[in-house]
C-alpha distance (Angstrom), angle and dihedral (degrees) to the residues before:
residue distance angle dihedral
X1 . . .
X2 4.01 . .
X3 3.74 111.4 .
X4 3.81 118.4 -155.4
X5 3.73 121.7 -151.9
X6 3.81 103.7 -152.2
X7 3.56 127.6 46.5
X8 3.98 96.5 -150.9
X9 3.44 123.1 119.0
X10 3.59 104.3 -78.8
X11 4.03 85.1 61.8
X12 3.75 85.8 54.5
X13 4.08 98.2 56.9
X14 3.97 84.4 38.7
X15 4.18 80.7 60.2
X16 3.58 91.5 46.3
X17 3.76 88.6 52.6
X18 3.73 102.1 42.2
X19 3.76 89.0 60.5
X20 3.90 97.9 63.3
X21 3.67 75.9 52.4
X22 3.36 107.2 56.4
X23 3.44 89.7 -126.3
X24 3.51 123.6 148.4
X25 4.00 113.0 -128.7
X26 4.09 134.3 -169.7
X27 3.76 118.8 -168.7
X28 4.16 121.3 -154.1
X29 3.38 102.5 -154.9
X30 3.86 131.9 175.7
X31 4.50 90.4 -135.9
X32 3.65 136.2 5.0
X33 4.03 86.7 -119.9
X34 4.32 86.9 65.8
X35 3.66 105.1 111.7
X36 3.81 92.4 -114.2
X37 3.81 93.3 62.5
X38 3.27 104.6 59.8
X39 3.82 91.2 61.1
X40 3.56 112.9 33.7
X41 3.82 140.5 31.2
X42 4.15 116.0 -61.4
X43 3.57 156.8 -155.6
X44 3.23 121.0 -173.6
X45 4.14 110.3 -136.2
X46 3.72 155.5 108.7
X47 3.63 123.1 -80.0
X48 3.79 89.2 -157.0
X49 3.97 94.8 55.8
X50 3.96 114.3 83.4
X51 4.06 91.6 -152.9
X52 3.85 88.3 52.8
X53 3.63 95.1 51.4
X54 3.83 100.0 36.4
X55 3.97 94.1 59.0
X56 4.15 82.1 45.9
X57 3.47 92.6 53.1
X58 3.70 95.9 43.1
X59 4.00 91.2 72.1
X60 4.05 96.9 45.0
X61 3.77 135.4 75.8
X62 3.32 97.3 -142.9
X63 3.67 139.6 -1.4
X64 3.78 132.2 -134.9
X65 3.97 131.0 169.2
X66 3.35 142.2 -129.0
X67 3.77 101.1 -155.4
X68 4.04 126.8 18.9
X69 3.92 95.9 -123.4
X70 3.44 100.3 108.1
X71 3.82 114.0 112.4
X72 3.97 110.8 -96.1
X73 3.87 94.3 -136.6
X74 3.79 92.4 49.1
X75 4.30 91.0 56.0
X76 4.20 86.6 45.2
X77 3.94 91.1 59.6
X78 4.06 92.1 39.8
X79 3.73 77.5 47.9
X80 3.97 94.0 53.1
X81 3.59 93.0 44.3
X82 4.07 92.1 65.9
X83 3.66 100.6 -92.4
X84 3.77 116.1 145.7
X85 3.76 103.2 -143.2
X86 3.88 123.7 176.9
X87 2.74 118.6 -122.5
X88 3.32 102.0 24.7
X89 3.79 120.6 -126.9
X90 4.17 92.5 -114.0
X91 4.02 84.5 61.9
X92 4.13 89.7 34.9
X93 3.06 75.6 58.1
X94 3.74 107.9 79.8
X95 3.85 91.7 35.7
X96 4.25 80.4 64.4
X97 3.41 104.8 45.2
X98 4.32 118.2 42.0
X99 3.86 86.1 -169.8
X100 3.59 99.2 60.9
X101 3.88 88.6 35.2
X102 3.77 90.1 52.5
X103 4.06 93.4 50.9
X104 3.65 90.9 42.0
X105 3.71 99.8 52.6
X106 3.59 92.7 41.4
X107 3.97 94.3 55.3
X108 3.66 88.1 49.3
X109 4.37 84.0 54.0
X110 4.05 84.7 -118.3
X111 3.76 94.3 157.9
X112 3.91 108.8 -115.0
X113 4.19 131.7 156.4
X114 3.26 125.1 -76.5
X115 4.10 111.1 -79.3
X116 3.80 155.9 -165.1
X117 3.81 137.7 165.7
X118 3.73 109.4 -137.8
X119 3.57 137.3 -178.2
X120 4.13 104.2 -174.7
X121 3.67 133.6 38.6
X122 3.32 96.1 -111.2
X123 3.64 87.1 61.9
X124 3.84 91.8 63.6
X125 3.16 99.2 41.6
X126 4.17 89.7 58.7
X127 3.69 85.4 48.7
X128 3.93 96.8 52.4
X129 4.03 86.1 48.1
X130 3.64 91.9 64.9
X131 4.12 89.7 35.3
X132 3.28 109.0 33.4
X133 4.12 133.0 -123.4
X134 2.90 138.8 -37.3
X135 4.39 103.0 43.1
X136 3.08 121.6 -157.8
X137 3.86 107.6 -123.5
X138 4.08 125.5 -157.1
X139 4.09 139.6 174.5
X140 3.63 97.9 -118.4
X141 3.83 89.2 -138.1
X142 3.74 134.8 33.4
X143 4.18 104.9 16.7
X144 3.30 124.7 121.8
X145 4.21 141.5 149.8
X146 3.81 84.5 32.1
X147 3.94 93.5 -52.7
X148 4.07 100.1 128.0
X149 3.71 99.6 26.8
X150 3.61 124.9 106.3
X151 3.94 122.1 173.3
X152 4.18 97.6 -154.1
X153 3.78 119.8 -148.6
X154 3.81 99.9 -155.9
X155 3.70 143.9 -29.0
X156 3.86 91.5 -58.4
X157 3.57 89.5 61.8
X158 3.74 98.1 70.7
X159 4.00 87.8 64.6
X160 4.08 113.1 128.2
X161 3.84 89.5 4.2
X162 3.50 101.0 101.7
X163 3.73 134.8 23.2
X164 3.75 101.1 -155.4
X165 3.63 99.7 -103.3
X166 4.14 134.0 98.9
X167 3.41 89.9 -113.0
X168 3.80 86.7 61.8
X169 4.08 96.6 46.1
X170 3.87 120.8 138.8
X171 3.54 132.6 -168.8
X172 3.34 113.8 -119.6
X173 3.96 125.6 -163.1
X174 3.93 144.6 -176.4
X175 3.25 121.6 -83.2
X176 3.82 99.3 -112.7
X177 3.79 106.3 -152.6
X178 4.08 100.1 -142.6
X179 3.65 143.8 -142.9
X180 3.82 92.6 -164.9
X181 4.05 128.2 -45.9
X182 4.02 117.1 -104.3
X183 4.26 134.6 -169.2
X184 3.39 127.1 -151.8
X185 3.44 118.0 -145.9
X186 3.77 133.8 -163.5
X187 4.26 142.7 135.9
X188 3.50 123.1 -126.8
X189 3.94 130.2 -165.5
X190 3.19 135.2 -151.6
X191 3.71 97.8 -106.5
X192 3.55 85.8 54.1
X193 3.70 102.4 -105.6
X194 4.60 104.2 146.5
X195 3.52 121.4 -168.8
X196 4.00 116.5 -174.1
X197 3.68 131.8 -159.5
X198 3.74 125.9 -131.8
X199 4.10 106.5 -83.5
X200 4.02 119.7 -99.5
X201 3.25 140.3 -156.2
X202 3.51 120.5 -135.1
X203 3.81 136.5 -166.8
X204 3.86 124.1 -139.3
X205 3.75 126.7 -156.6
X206 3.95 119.4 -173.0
X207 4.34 88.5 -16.6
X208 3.71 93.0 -48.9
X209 4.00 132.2 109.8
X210 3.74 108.4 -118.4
X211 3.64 103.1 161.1
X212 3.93 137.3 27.8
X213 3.58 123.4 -176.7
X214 3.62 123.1 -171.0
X215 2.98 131.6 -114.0
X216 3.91 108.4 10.3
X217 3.35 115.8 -116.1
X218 3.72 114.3 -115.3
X219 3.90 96.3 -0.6
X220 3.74 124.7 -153.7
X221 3.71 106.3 -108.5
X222 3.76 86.2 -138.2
X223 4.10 99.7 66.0
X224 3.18 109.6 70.5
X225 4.13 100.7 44.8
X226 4.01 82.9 52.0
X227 3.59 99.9 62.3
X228 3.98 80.8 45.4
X229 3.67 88.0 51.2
X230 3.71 87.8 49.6
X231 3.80 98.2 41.1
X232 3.82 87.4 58.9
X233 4.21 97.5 40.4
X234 3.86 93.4 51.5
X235 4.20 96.0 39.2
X236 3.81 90.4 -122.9
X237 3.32 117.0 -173.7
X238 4.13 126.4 -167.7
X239 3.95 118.4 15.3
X240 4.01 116.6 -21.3
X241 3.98 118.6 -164.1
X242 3.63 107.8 -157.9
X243 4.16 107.4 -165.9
X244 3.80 111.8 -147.2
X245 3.77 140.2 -158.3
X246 3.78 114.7 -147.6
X247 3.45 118.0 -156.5
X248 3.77 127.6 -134.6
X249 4.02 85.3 -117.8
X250 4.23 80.3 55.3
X251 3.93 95.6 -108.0
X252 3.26 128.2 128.8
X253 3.74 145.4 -136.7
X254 3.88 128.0 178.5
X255 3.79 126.3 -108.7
X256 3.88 107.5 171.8
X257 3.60 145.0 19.3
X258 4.07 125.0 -156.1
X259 3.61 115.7 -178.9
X260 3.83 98.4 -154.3
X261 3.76 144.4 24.1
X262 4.36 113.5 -21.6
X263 3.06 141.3 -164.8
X264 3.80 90.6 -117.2
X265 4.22 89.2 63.4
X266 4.12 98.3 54.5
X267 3.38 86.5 98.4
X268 3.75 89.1 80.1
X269 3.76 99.2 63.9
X270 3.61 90.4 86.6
X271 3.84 98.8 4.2
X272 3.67 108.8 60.5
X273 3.98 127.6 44.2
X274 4.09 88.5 -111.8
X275 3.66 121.7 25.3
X276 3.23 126.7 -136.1
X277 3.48 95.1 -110.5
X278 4.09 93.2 58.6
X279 4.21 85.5 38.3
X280 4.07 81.7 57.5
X281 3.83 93.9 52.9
X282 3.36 96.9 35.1
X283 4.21 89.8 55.5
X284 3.51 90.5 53.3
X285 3.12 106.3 47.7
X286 3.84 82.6 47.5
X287 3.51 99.4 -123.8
X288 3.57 128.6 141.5
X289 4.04 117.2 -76.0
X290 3.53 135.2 -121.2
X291 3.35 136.9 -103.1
X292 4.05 104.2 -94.6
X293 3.96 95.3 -159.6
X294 4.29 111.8 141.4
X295 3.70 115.8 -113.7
X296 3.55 98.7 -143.1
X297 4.18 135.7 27.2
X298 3.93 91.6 -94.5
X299 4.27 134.7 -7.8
X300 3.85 123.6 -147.7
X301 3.03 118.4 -157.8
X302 4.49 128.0 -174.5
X303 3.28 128.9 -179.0
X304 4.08 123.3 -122.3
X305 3.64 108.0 -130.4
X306 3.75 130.1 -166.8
X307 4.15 113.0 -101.8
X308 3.89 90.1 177.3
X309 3.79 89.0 -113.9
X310 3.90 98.0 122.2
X311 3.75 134.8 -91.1
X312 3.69 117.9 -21.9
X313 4.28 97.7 -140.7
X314 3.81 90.0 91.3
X315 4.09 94.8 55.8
X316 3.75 89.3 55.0
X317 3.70 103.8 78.7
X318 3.81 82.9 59.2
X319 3.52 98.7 36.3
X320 4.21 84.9 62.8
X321 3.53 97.2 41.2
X322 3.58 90.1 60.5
X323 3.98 98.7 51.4
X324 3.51 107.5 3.0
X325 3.83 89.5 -172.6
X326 3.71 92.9 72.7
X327 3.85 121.3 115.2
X328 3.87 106.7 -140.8
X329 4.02 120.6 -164.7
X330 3.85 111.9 178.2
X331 3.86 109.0 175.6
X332 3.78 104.1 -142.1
X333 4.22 93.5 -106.9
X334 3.32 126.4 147.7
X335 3.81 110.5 -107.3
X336 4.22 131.3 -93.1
X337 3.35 140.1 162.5
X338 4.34 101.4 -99.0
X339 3.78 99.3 13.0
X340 3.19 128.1 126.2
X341 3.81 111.4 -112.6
X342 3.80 102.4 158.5
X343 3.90 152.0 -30.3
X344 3.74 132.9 -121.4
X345 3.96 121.0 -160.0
X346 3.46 124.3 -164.4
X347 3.89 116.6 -160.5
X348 3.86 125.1 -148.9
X349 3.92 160.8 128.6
X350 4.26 91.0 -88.0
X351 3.38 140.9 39.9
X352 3.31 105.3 -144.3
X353 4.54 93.0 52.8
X354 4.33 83.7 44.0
X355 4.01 93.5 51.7
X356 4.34 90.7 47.4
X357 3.83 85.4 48.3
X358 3.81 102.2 48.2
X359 3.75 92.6 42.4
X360 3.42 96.7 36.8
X361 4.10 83.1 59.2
X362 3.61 98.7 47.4
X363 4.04 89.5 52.7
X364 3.47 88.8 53.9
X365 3.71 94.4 54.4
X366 3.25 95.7 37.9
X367 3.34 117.1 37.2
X368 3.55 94.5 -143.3
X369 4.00 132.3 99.4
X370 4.00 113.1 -103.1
């Protein structure tokens, strides 16, 4: 049995793809209302309590995650006591913590932006006068989906965001002036085996991924074989998402790490020959991996976000009428203005017709702009 910490909606697709598998998966989820839970076989817990996850652990094989918020030294004693976990918490590791990320990537001459831990404001402000305003300011623990990120004008920006102490630090970054943001996506086993996707871009609004199209147009050559590089450094194993900066000179430097499915890889339910959800179980289980080919000449795919104007089921009928070619995913959540309740992909011959379709979709459904 695979146990899932997380009951979110990327353990609720990894459900939906464990049962073509034959598969047995358990969810721990924080409420029977997560999106996971009203799918697939529960327990009801906290991720942060060592009981809780013990007694869940106790019935699985191996465990996997669906989010990297569990507490570090909670996955090293499950991983003392004999439970297989993937990935394991020393590669968790670096999707938890962007300082240790940053220095480790950087000793291995993984390009990433320019950098600095600081603890006072006078610290930033000596890092922007070698780098130039705006910064780019993050928590270097616990932010995600644009929570934790702050891009700071000036000196007067830096006001209430730290309290002078190390327990306070940030990480602070250049501002990377873009062409367009990019993730690499690929699975790893244990034995070593990697598979990688075809590169996307994908298009942020307000620190959250509203688009992916597949495959990037034009992609650096240098993408894809860093995430492998990175995959192999950090002993990754199951589907890594590295984010990506791209330069308006076309190179690239790393922003994020997610060590499991993403948002930037549901593309691939209908667009690839394996998805990433069936490459994830497939890695941990340490079987062999699919083949990660793309159905179709390019995949858009938009996110459905909440608009506060009530559940989305009865705008579907209409939604499919219109383009019956769309592939709808709504994930079973309760509704709210900016959160992610679904994602529609439209497959075709051109990007330009696949991106109209997708987004055109999620308006629909949502109500909302993406």
């Amino acid at each position: 049995m695979v146990g899932m910490i997380g009951g979110g909606q990327l353990a609720r697709m990894t459900a939906q793809a464990a049962i073509a598998l034959g598969v047995e998966l358990r969810v721990l989820a924080s409420s029977p209302d997560d999106a996971a839970a009203r799918v697939s076989p529960t327990v009801i817990g906290d991720y942060r309590s060592l009981p809780d996850v013990v007694a869940f652990a106790d019935r699985c094989d191996v465990l996997t995650f669906d989010h990297e918020h569990v507490p570090l030294e909670l996955l090293r004693t499950l991983a003392q006591m004999g439970h297989g976990l993937h990935p394991a918490p020393e590669a968790l590791r670096f999707a938890q913590d962007k300082w240790a990320m940053r220095e480790r990537l950087q000793h291995a001459g993984i390009p990433v932006p320019a950098w600095r831990v600081v603890t006072s404001a006078v610290s930033v402000s000596d890092f922007a006068a070698e780098h130039g305003w705006p910064v780019v300011a993050k928590r270097i623990l616990g932010g995600y989906d644009g929570r934790g990120v702050w891009v700071l004008p000036d000196a007067a920006g830096v006001t209430g965001l730290l309290a002078g102490s190390p327990e306070e630090a940030l990480l602070v970054e250049e501002f990377v002036p873009l062409r367009r943001e990019l993730a690499a996506l690929l699975a790893r086993s244990p034995n070593g085996e990697v598979r990688a996707w075809p590169l996307v871009e994908t298009v942020q609004r307000n620190g959250i991924c509203v688009e992916t199209l597949a495959p990037a147009d034009d992609p650096p050559a240098s993408a894809v074989p860093i995430a492998v590089q990175i995959a192999a450094l950090l002993e990754v194993t199951g589907v890594l998402a590295v984010e990506l900066f791209e330069r308006a000179d076309g190179t690239v430097a790393v922003n994020e790490l997610a060590m499991r499915p993403h948002n930037s890889g549901h593309w691939t339910i209908e667009g690839a020959r394996t998805s990433q959800f069936e490459q994830h179980l497939r890695a941990v289980l340490d079987w062999p991996l699919g083949d990660t080919t793309a159905t179709a000449p390019v995949v858009a795919t938009a996110n459905v976000l909440g608009s506060g104007d009530g559940p989305l089921g009865g705008r579907l009928p209409g939604v499919l009428a219109v383009d019956p070619a769309l592939k709808v995913h709504l994930y079973g959540k309760e509704p709210r203005v900016g959160r992610k309740l679904g994602h529609v992909s439209a497959l075709g011959a051109g990007a330009a017709a696949a991106r109209r379709r997708a987004s055109a979709g999620a308006v629909a459904l949502s109500g909302a702009s993406v």
